[in-house]
C-alpha positions as a Markdown table, in Angstrom:
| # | Residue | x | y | z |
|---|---|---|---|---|
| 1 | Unk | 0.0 | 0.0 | 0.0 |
| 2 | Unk | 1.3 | 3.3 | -0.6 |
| 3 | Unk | 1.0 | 6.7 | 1.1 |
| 4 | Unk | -1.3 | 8.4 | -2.1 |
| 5 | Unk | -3.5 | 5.4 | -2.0 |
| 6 | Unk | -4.2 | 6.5 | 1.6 |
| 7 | Unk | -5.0 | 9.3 | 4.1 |
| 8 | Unk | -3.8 | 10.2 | 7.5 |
| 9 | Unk | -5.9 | 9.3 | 10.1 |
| 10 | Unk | -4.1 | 10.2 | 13.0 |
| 11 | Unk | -1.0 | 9.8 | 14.9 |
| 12 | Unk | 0.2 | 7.6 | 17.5 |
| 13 | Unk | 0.7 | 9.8 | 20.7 |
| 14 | Unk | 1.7 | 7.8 | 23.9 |
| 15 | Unk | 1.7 | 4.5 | 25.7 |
| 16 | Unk | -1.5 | 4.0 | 27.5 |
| 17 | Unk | -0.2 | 0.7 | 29.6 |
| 18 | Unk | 2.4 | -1.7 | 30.6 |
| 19 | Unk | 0.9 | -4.4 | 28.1 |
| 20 | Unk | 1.5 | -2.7 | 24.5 |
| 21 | Unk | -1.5 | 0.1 | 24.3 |
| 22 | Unk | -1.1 | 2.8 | 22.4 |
| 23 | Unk | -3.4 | 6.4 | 22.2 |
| 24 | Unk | -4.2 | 7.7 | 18.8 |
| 25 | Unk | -4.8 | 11.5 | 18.2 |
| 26 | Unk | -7.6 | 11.0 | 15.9 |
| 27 | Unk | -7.4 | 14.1 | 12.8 |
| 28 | Unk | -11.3 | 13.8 | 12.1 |
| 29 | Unk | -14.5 | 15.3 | 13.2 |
| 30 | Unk | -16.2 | 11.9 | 13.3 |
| 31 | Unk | -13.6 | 9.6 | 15.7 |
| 32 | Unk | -16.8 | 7.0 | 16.5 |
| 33 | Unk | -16.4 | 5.8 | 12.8 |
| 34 | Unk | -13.3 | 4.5 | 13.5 |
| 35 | Unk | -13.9 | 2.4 | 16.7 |
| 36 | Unk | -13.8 | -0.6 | 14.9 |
| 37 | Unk | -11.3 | -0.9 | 12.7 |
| 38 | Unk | -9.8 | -4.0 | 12.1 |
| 39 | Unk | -6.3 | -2.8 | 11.1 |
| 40 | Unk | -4.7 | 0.2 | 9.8 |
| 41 | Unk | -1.1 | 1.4 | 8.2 |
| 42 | Unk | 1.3 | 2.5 | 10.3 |
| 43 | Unk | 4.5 | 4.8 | 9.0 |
| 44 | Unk | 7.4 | 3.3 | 9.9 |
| 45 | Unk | 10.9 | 4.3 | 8.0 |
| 46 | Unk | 8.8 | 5.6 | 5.3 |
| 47 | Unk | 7.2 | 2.8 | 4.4 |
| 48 | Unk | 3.1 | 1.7 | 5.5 |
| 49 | Unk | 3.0 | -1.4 | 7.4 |
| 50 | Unk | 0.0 | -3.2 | 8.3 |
| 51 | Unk | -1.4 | -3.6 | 11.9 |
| 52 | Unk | -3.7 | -5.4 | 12.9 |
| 53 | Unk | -5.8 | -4.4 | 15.7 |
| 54 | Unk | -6.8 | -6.6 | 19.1 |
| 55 | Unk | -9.1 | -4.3 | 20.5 |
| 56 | Unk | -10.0 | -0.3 | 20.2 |
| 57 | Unk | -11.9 | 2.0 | 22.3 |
| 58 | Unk | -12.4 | 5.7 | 22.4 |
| 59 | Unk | -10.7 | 7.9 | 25.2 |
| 60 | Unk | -11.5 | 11.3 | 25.8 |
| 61 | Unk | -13.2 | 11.7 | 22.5 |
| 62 | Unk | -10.6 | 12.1 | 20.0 |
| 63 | Unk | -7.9 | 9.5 | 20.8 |
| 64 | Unk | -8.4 | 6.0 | 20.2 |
| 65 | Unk | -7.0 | 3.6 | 22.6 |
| 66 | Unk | -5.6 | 0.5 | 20.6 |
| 67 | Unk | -4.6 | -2.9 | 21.4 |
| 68 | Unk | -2.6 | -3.8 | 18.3 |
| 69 | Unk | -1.8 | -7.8 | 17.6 |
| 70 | Unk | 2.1 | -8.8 | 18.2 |
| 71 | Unk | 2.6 | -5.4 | 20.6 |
| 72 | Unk | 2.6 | -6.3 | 23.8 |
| 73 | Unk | 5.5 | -4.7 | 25.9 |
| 74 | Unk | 6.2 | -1.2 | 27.0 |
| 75 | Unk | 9.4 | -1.6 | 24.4 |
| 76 | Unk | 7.4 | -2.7 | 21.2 |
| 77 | Unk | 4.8 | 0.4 | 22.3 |
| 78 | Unk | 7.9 | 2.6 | 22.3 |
| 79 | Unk | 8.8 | 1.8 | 18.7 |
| 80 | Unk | 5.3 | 3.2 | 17.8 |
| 81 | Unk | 5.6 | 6.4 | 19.2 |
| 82 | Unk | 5.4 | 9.6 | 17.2 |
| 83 | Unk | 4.0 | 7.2 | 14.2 |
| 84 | Unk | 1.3 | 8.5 | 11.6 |
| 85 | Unk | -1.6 | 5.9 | 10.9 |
| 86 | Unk | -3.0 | 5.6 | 7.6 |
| 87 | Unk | -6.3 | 4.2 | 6.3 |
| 88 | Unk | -7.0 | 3.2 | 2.4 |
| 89 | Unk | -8.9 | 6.1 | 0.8 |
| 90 | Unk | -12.1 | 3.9 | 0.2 |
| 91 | Unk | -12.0 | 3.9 | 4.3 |
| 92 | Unk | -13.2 | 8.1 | 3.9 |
| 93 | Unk | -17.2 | 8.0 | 4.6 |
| 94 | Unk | -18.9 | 9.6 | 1.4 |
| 95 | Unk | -19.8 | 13.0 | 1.7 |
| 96 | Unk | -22.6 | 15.1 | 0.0 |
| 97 | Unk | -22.2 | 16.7 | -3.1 |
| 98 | Unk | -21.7 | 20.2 | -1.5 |
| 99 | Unk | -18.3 | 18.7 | 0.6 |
| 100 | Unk | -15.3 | 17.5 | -0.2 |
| 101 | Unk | -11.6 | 16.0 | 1.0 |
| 102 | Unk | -9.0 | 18.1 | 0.0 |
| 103 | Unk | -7.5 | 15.4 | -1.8 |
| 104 | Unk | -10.1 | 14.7 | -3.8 |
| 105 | Unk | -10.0 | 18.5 | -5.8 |
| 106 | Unk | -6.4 | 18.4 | -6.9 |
| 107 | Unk | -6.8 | 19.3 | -10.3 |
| 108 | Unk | -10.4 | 21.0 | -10.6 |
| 109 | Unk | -10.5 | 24.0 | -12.1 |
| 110 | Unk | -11.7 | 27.4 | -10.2 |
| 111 | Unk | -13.8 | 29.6 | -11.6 |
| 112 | Unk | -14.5 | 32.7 | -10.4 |
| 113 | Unk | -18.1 | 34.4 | -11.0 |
| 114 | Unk | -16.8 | 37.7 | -12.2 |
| 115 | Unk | -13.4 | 36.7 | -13.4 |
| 116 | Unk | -14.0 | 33.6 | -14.9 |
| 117 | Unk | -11.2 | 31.2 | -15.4 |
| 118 | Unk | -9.0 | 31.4 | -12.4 |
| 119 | Unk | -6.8 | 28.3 | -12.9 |
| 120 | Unk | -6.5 | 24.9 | -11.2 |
| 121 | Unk | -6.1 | 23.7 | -7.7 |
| 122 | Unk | -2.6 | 22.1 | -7.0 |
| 123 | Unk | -2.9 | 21.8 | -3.3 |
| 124 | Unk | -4.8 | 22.7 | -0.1 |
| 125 | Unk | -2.5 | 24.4 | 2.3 |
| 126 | Unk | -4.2 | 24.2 | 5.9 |
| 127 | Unk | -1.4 | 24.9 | 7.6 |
| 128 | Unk | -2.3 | 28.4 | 8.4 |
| 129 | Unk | -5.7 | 29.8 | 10.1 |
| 130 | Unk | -7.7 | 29.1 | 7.7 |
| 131 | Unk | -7.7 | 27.2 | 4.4 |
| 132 | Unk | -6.2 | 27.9 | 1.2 |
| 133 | Unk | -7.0 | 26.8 | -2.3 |
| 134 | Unk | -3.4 | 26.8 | -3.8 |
| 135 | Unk | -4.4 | 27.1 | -7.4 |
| 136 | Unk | -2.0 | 27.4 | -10.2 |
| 137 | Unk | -3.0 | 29.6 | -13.4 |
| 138 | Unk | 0.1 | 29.6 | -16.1 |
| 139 | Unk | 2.5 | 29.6 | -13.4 |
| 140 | Unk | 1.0 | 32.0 | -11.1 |
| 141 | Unk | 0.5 | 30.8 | -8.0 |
| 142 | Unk | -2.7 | 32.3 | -6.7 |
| 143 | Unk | -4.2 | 31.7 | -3.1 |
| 144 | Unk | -7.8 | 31.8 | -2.0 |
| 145 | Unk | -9.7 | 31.0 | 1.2 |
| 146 | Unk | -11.7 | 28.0 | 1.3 |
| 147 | Unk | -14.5 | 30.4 | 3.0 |
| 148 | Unk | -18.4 | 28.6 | 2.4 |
| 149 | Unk | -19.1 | 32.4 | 1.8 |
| 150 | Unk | -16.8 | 32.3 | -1.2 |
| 151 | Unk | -17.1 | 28.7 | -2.6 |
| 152 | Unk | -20.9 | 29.3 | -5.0 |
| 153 | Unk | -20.9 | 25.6 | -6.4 |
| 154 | Unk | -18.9 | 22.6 | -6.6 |
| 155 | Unk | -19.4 | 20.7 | -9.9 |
| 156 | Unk | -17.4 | 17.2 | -8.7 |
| 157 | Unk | -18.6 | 15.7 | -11.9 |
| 158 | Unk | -17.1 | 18.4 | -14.3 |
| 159 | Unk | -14.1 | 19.0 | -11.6 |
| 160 | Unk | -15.0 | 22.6 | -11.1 |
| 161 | Unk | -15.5 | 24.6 | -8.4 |
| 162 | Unk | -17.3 | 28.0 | -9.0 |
| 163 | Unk | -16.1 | 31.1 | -6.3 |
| 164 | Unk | -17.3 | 34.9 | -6.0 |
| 165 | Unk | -14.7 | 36.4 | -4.7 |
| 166 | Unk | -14.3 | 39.3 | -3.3 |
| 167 | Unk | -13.2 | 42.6 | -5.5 |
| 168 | Unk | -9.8 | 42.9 | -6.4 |
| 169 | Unk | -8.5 | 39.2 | -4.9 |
| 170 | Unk | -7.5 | 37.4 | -7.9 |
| 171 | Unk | -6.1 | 40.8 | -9.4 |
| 172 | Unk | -3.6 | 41.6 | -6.7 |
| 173 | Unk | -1.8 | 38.3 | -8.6 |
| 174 | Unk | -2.5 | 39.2 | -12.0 |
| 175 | Unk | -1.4 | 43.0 | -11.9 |
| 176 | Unk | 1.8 | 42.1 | -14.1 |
| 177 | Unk | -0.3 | 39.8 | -16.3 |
């Protein structure tokens, strides 16, 4: 299995006994879907290996506490630590027409109410406050919030998502166009 055939569902974040458990931080809005699971990736040297899971619980609402098969010392818990868990993309719950997973609009086009055709989306950055649509448009990198206020439409079978942006935005990256 490899990493773009999955997505992150958390990391592994401390031991939780003597016997091999291990708490995931959870990255999802919905942790309950994932109380069951009979095994997931884990990172390890770059590479996903499988693990299977004994038994899983939730603790304190977003961490998972997991009982994984063939870890049963403090030391094989140890080796864990600090790991990313992974799940196969077909694991994501379907979502309505109106949402999406970042992953799934690399490479729509934007188009922009007033402006037209704005470019298309390379990446998500959400590593600031809120949201970015990273969207390329002949080499021109141009940002926009991912802000429900901006986003008008999302065509997922055409690959386009329609914006209204406000004045100005997409020009301050065009002026030398």
């Amino acid at each position: 299995m490899q990493k773009k055939d999955c997505f992150f569902l958390g990391k592994i974040v401390k031991k939780y006994s003597f016997k091999g458990e291990l708490l995931i931080k959870l990255d999802t809005d919905e942790p309950e879907l994932y109380e069951q699971l009979e095994s997931v990736f884990i990172e390890l040297k770059n590479n996903l290996v499988p693990f299977f899971i004994e038994s899983s619980q939730l603790h304190k609402s977003e961490l998972l506490r997991v009982k994984f098969e063939e870890v049963d010392t403090e030391q094989d818990a140890d080796s864990l630590l600090k790991c990313g868990i992974y799940l196969p993309l077909e694991f994501l719950p379907k979502l309505e027409d109106d949402k999406f997973y970042f992953h799934e609009i690399i490479g729509f086009k934007v188009e922009d109410i007033n402006h037209g055709n704005v470019g298309v989306i390379k990446s998500v950055n959400d590593s600031t406050a809120q949201s970015l649509f990273e969207i390329d448009r002949n080499g021109i990198e141009i940002l926009i919030p991912m802000n429900d206020e901006f986003i008008e439409k999302i065509d997922k079978q055409n690959k386009t998502i329609y914006v209204k942006t406000p004045e100005g935005l997409i020009d301050l990256y065009l002026e030398d166009d």
